[in-house]
C-alpha positions in Angstrom: 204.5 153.3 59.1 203.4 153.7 55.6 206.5 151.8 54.4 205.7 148.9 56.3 202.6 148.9 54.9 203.1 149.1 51.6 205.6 146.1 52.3 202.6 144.0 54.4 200.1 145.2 51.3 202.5 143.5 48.8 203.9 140.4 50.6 199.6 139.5 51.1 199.3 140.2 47.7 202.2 138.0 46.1 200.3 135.1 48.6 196.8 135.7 46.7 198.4 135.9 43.4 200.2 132.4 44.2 196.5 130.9 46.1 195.1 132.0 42.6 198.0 130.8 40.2 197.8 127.4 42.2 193.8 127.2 42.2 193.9 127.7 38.3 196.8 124.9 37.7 195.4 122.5 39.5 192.0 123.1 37.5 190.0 124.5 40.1 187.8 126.9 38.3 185.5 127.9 41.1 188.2 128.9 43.9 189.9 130.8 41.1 187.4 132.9 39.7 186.4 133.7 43.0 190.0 134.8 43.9 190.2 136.7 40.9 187.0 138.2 41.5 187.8 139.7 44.6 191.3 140.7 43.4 188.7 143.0 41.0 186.5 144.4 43.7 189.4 145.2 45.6 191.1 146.9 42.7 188.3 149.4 42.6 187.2 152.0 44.9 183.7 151.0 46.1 181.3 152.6 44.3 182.9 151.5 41.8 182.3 147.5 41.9 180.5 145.6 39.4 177.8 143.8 41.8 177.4 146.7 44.0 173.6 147.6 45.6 172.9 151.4 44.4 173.8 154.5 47.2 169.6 155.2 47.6 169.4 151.4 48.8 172.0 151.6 51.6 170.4 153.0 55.1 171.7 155.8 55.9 174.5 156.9 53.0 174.2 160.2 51.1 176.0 162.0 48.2 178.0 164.0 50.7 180.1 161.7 51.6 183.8 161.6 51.7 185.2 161.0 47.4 186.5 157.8 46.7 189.6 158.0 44.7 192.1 155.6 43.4 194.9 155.1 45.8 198.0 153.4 45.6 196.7 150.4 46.9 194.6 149.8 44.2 197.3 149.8 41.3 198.7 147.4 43.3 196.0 145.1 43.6 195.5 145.5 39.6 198.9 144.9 39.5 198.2 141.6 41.4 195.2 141.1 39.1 197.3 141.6 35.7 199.6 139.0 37.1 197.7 135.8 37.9 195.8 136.4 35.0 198.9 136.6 32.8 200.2 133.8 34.1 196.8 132.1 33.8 196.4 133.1 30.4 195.9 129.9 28.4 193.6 128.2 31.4 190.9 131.0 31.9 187.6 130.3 30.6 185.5 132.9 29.0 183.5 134.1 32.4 186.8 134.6 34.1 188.8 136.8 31.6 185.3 138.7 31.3 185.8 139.6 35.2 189.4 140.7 34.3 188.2 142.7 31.6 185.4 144.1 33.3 187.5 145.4 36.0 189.6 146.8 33.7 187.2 148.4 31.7 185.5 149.7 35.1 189.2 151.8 35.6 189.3 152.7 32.3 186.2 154.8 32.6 187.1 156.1 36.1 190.4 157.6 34.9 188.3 159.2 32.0 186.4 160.4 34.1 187.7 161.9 37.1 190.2 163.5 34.2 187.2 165.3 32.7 185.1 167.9 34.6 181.1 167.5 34.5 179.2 170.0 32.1 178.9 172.2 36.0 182.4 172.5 35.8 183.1 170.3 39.4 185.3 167.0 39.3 183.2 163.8 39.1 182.3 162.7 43.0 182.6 158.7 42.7 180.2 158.9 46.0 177.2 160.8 44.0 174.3 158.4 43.3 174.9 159.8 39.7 178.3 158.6 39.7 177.1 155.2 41.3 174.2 154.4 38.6 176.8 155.3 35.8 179.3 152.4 36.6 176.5 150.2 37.4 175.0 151.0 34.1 178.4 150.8 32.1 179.2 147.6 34.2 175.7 146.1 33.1 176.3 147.1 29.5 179.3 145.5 29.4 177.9 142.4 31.1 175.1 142.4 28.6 177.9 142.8 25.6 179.9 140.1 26.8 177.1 137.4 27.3 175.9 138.0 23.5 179.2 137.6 22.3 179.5 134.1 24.2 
């Protein structure tokens, strides 16, 4: 079962890569970036995302939930992301290689992360609201960085 799977995950990938590579040749910026935004959010665990409401505003969610971690999936889905962008390199505007970036940026700092232990000696929990305001906070920084330097 996990086989086929993987094989379904990857075959609905290739066909978002090519709705993506074929919105961005034929110019259409809006239905691209939107494609390669939600190649980013789904490259992430959620707590994680960029645009994503803080754990205290969502009825009924506390920091004992289950740990989000990186699964195999999501490589795949910045696999995905790498690729359209690659091939999309000399067409992206400024706002869409920021999202690229940004997603990048946002799995940079969860691999440092869950590869360092917190000053109590316990793994980072992605779930915490802690963990949650971080990456929002790092995600708005970088926003912030990126709009000055356009």
């Amino acid at each position: 079962a996990g086989a086929s799977l993987r094989r379904l995950v990857d075959k609905l990938l290739a066909i978002y890569v090519a709705y993506a590579v074929s919105a961005g040749v034929a110019g259409l910026a809006a239905p691209r970036d939107c494609l390669l935004g939600s190649l980013a959010k789904a490259a992430l665990p959620s707590p994680w995302h960029a645009f994503q409401p803080s754990l205290s505003d969502l009825p009924g969610l506390t920091a004992t939930g289950p740990t989000e971690k990186l699964l195999p999936q999501h490589i795949a889905v910045f696999k995905a992301l790498l690729v359209t962008s690659h091939t999309l390199a000399n067409s992206l505007d400024p706002k869409a290689w920021a999202v690229v970036v940004g997603a990048l940026d946002q799995l940079d700092q969860l691999l440092r992360q869950s590869q360092s232990p917190q000053q109590d000696g316990h793994e980072l929990d992605l779930t915490t609201r802690s963990g949650a305001r971080q990456a929002q906070n790092h995600t708005a920084a970088v926003a912030a960085g990126q709009a000055l330097a356009l």
